[in-house]
C-alpha positions as CSV (number, residue, x, y, z in Angstrom):
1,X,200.9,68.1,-4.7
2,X,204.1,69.5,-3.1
3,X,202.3,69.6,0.3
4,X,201.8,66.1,-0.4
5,X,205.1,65.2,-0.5
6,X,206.5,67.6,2.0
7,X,204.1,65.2,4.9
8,X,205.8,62.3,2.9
9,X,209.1,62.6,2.9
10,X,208.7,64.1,7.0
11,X,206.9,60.7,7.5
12,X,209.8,58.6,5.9
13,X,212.4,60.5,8.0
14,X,210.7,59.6,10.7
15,X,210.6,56.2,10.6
16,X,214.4,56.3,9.5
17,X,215.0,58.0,12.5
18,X,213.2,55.4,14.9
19,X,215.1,52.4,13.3
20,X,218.4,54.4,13.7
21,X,217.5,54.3,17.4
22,X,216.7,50.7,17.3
23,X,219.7,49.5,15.3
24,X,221.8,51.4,17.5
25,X,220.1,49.4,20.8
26,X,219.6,52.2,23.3
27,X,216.3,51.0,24.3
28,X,215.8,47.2,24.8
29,X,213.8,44.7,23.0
30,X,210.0,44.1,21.7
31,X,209.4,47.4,20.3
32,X,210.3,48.0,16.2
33,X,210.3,52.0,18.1
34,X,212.1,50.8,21.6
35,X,210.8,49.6,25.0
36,X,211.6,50.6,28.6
37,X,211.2,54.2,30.1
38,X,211.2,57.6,28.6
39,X,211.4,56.1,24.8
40,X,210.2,59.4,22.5
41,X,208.5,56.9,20.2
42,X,209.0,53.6,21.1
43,X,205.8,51.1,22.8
44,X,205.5,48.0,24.1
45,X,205.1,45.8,22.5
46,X,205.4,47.1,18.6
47,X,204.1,50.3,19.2
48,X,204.9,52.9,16.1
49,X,204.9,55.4,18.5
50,X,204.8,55.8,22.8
51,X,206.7,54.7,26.2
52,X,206.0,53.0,29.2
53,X,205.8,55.5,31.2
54,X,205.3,58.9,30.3
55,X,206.0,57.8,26.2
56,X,205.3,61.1,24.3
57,X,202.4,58.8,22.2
58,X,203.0,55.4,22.8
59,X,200.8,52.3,24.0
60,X,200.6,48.8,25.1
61,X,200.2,47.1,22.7
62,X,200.1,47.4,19.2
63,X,198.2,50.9,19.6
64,X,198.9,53.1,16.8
65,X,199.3,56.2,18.9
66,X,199.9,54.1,22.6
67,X,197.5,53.1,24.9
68,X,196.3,49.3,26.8
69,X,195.4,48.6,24.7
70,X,195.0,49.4,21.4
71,X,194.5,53.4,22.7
72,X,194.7,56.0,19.8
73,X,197.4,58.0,22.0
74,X,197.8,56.6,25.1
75,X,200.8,55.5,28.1
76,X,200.9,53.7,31.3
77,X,201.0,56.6,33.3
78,X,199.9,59.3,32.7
79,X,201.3,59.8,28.9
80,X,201.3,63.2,27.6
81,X,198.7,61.3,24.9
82,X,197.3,58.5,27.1
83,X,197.8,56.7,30.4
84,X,196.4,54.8,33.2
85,X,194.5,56.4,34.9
86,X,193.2,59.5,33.5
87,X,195.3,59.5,30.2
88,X,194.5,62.0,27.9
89,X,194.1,59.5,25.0
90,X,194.8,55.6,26.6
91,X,192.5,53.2,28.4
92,X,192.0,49.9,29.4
93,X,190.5,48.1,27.3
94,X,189.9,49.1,24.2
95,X,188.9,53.0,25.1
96,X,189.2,55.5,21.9
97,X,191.0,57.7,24.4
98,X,192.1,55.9,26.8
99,X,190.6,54.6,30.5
100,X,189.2,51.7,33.0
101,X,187.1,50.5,31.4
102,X,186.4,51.9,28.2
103,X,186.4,56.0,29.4
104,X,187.0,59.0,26.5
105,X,189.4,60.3,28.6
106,X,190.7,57.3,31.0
107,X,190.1,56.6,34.8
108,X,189.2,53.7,37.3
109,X,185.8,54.9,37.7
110,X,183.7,52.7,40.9
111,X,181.4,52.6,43.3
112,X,181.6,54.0,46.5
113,X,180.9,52.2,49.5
114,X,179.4,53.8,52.2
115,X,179.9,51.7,55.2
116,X,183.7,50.5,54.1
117,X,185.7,54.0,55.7
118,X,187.4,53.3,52.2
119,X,187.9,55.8,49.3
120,X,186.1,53.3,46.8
121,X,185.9,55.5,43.2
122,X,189.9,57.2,44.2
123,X,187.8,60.7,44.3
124,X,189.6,61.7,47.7
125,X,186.5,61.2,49.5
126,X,185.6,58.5,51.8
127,X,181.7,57.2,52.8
128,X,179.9,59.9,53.5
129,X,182.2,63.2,52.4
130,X,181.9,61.3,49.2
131,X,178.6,63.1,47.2
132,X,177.6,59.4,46.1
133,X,176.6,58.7,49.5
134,X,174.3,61.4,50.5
135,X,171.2,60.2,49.4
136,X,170.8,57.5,51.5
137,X,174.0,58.3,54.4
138,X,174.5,61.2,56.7
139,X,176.5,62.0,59.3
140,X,175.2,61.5,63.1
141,X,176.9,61.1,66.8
142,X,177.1,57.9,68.0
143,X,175.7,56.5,70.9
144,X,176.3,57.9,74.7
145,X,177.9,55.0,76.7
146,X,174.7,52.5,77.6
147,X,172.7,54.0,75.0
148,X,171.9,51.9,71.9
149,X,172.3,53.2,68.3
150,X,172.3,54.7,66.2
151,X,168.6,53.3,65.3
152,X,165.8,53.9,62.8
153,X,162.2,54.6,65.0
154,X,159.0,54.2,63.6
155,X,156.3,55.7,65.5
156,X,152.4,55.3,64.6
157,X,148.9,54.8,65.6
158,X,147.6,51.7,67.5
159,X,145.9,50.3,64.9
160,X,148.4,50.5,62.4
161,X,150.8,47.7,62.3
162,X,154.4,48.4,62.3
163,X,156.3,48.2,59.2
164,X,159.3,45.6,58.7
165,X,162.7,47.1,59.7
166,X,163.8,46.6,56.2
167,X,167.6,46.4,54.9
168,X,169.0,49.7,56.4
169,X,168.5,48.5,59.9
170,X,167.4,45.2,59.7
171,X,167.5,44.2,63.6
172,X,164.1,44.1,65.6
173,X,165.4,45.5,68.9
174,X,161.9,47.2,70.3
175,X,158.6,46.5,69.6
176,X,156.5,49.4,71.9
177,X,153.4,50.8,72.9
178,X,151.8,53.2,74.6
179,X,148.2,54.5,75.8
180,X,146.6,51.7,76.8
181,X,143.3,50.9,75.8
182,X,141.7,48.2,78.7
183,X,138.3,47.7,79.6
184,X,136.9,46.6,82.4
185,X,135.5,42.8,82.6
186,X,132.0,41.8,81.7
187,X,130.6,40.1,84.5
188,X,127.9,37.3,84.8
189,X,124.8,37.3,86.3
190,X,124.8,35.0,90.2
191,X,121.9,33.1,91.5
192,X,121.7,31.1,94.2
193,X,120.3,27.3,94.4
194,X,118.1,26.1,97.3
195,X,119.8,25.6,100.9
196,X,121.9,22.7,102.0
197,X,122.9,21.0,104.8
198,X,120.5,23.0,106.8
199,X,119.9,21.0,110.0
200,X,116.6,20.7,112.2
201,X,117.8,20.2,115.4
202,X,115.2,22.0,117.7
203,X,111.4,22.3,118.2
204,X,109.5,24.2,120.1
205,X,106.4,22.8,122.2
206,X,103.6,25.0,123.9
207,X,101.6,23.7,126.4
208,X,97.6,25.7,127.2
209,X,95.5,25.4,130.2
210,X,92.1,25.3,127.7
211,X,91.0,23.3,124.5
212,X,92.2,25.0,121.6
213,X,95.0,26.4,122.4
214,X,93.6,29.1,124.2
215,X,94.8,30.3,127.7
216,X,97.7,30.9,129.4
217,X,100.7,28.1,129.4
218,X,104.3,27.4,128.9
219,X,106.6,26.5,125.8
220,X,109.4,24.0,125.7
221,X,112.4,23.9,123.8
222,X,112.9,20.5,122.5
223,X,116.7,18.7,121.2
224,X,115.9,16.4,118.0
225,X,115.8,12.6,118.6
226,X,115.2,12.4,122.5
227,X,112.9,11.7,124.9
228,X,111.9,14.4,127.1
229,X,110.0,14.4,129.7
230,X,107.8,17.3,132.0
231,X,106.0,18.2,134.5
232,X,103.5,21.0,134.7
233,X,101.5,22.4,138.1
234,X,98.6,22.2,135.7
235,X,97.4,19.2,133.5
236,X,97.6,20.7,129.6
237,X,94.5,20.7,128.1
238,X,95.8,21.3,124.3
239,X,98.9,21.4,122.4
240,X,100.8,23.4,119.5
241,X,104.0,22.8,117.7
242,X,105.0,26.1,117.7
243,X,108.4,26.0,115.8
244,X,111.0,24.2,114.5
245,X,113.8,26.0,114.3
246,X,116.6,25.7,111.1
247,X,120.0,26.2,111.7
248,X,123.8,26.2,109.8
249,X,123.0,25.6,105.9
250,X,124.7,27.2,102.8
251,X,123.7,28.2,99.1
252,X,125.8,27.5,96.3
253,X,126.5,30.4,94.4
254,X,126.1,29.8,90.2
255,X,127.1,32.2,87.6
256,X,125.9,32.7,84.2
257,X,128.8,32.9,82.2
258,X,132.7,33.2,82.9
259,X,134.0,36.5,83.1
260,X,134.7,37.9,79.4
261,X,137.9,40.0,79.4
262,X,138.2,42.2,76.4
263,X,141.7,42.6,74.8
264,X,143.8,45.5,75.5
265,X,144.5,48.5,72.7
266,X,147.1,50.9,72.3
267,X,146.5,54.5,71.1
268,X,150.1,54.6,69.7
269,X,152.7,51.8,68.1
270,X,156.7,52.1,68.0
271,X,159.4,50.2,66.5
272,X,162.8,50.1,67.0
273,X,165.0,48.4,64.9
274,X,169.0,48.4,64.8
275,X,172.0,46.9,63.0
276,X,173.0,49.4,60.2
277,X,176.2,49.8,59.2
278,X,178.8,52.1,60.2
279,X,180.3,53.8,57.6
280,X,183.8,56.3,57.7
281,X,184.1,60.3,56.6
282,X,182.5,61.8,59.9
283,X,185.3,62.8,62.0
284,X,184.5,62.1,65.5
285,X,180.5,60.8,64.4
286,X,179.5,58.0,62.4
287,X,178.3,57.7,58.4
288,X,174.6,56.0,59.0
289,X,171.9,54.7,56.5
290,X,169.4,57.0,56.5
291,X,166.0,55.4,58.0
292,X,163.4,54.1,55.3
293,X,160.4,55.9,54.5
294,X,158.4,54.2,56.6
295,X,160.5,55.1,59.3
296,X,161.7,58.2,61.1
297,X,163.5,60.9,58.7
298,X,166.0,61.8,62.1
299,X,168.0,58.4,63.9
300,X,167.2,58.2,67.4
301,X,169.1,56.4,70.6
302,X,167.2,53.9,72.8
303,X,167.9,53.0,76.6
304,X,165.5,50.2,78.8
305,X,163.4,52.5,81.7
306,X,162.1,55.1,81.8
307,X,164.9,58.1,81.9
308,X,166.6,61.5,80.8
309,X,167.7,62.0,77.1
310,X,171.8,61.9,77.1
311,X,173.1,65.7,76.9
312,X,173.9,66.3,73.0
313,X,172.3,66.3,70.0
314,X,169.4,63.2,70.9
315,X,167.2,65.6,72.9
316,X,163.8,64.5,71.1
317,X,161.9,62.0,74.0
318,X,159.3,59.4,73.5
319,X,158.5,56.8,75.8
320,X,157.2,53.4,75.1
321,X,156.5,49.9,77.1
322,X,157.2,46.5,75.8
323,X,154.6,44.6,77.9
324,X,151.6,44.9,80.3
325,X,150.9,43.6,83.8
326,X,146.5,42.8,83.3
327,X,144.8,41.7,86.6
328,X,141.3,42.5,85.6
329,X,139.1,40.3,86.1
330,X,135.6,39.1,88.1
331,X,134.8,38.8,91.5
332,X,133.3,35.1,92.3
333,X,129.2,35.3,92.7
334,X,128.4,34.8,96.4
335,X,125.2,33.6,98.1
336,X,123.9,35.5,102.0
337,X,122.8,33.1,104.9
338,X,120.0,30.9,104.1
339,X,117.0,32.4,105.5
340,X,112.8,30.7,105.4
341,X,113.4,27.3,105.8
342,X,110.9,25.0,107.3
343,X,111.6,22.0,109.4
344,X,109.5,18.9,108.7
345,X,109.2,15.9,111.2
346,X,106.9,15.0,114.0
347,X,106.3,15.6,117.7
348,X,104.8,13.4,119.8
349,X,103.5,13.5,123.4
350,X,103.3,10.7,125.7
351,X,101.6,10.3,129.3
352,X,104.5,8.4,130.7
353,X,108.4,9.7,130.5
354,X,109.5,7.1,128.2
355,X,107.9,9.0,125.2
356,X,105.5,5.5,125.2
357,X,102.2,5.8,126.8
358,X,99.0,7.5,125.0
359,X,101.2,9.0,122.4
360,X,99.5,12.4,120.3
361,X,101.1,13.2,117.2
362,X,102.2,16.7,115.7
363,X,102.9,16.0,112.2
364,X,103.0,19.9,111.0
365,X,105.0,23.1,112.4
366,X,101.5,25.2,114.0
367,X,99.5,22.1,114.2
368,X,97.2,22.0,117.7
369,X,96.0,19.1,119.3
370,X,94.0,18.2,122.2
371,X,95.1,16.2,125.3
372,X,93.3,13.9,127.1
373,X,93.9,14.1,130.8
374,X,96.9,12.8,132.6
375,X,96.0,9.3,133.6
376,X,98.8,8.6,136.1
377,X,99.3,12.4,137.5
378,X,102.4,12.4,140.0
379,X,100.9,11.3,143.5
380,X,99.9,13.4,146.3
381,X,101.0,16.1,148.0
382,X,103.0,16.7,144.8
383,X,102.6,20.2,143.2
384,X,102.8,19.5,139.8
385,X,99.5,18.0,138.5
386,X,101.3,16.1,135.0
387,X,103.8,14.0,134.1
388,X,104.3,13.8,130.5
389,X,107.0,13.5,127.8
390,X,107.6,14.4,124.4
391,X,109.9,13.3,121.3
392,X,110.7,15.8,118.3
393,X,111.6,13.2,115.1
394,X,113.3,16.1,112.8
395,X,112.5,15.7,109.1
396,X,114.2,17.9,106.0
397,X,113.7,21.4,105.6
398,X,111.8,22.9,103.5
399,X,111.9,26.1,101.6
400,X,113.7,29.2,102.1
401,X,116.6,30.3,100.1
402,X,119.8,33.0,99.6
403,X,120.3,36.5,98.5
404,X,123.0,36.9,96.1
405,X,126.0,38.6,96.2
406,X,126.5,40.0,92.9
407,X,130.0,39.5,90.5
408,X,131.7,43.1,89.9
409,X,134.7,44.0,88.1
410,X,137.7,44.2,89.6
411,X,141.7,44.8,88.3
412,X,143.0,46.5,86.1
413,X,145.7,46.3,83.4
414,X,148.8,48.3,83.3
415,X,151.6,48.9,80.8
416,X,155.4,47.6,82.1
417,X,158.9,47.7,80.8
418,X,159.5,51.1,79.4
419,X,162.1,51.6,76.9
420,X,163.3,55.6,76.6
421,X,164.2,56.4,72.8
422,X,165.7,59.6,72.5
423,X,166.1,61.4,68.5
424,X,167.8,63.9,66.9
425,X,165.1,67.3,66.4
């Protein structure tokens, strides 16, 4: 009971001695215990007890023992009992001990940003010194001049389709490949259709001594479509169309199919993509999003052509092309010179040299006839003992045809515009 009272009475000379204070007007308005700086009790507003700052146990407002507000104990800063930030017992709001928001012990507690070079959560830290950021940051050069980068690179087999850059890097820059996989092109099968335009400008006639074309005699070469007439020392017993003789002529070439050109493969797939952002806390390098997990775990540089890794940390190469130069193809079915053609048409033989008198008729290439005698020889003392004349009537050819020339594969394909992308080990 007398401890009791002894905690009562010091509890009542307490509060005496604040509204001493008070009435005497040493430390402004609001406060039933003072306002302003260094008050050993006072709070603002109405506080039974603190300061603003460094109050022994005030608050803002209303807080039994200081603190913004309401705080059991707290100041603004830094109160022996509270403050903001870190107060012992204060915090903002409503914080048991004090804080931003609601901490035990007070503090602005906030993110850190890792791309901002800003010391987001006040830990002294900035991007990636800051322990928030290494799980998805880290520290890496930057770029040699003309290089690109830093970039995430994705590297894979041919058949696997590349994976999206994703937020990190979200920039397509290079879509590669490399190994190329290009067969050569299926060709078709050539024939050749019958000769045209094959002209039967020339017969041949022979001329023999007996019936049957037997003996000895002569052969004339005979133009198409005019009369030509002859004289022989002896009077031709028989007759042969011996030849008719083709000449010029084509074959046009036909082809089974177009040529079938397969599409080219890769062995191996790249992907380059760029964009992220560049964060502080490095020194002379840059804070980087590390790749995603499809990615790369190491950033990488990149540089059009074919060329040399920069000197420095990048020393990892891997060459890639963005395109392919494809000339395969077939070549065109051909056809030889026509060859076996037969010429149709007629020869006929006259006794006269207009082509007129006692005509015999040839109708077929090898065909003998017989010939009557000459009735109106040349007169004496001439040498020659007939004078006839003969007409070759050409017809169309027959027969004969073309070799082919076969279709063969020819070109080829060829990967173009290399891009050099250069990593970290």
């Amino acid at each position: 009971m007398r401890a009791h009272l002894v905690l009562a009475i010091a509890a009542v000379a307490l509060v005496a001695c604040s509204r001493s204070l008070l009435g005497r007007g040493e430390f402004g308005a609001f406060g039933e215990g003072g306002s302003g700086a260094n008050g050993v009790g006072g709070g603002v507003p109405n506080g039974v007890g603190g300061g603003v700052p460094n109050g022994v146990g005030g608050g803002v407002p209303n807080g039994v023992g200081g603190g913004i507000p309401n705080g059991v104990g707290g100041g603004v800063p830094n109160g022996v009992g509270g403050g903001v930030p870190n107060g012992v017992g204060g915090g903002v709001p409503n914080g048991v001990g004090g804080g931003v928001p609601n901490g035990v012990g007070g503090g602005v507690p906030a993110t850190e940003d890792c791309t901002n070079a800003l010391d987001d959560d006040d830990d002294g830290k900035v991007d990636c010194e800051d322990p928030d950021c290494d799980a998805g940051f880290t520290c890496t050069p930057p770029p040699p001049t003309d290089w690109t980068g830093p970039v995430a690179f994705f590297e894979g087999p041919g058949s696997q389709a590349a994976p999206s850059c994703g937020s990190a890097y979200p920039f397509l820059l290079v879509d590669g490949v490399d190994g190329i996989l290009a067969a050569s092109a299926s060709c078709p099968a050539c024939t050749c259709g019958v000769p045209k335009g094959v002209a039967c400008d020339i017969a041949q006639l022979r001329l023999y001594g007996a019936d049957a074309c037997m003996g000895g005699g002569g052969t004339l070469t005979i133009a198409a479509n005019a009369c030509i007439g002859f004289v022989s020392m002896t009077d031709p017993a028989s007759a042969q169309w011996a030849t008719a003789l083709p000449g010029g002529g084509v074959c046009f070439p036909k082809a089974s199919s177009p040529p079938v050109v397969p599409p080219i493969g890769w062995e191996q797939r790249a992907r380059v993509c760029g964009g992220g952002s560049i964060g502080g806390g490095c020194g002379v390098n840059q804070c980087m999003p590390r790749p995603s997990e499809n990615f790369g775990k190491t950033l990488c540089i990149a540089h059009s052509g074919e060329v040399a890794c920069p000197a420095g940390p990048y020393t990892d190469r891997s060459v890639y092309f963005t395109a392919a130069s494809d000339s395969r193809s077939c070549t065109n079915c051909d056809c030889g010179a026509p060859t076996g053609m037969v010429c149709t048409g007629k020869l006929a033989l006259a006794t006269d040299t207009g082509c007129t008198a006692d005509v015999t008729t040839l109708t077929t290439v090898g065909q003998c006839v017989h010939l009557d005698p000459d009735p109106t020889p040349p007169p004496e003392p001439s040498a020659y003992k007939t004078l006839r004349s003969v007409v070759y009537t050409p017809g169309a050819s027959q027969g004969g045809g073309c070799s082919s020339v076969p279709s063969v594969a020819s070109g080829e394909a060829t990967p173009i515009d290399p891009v050099t992308v250069c990593c970290a080990p």
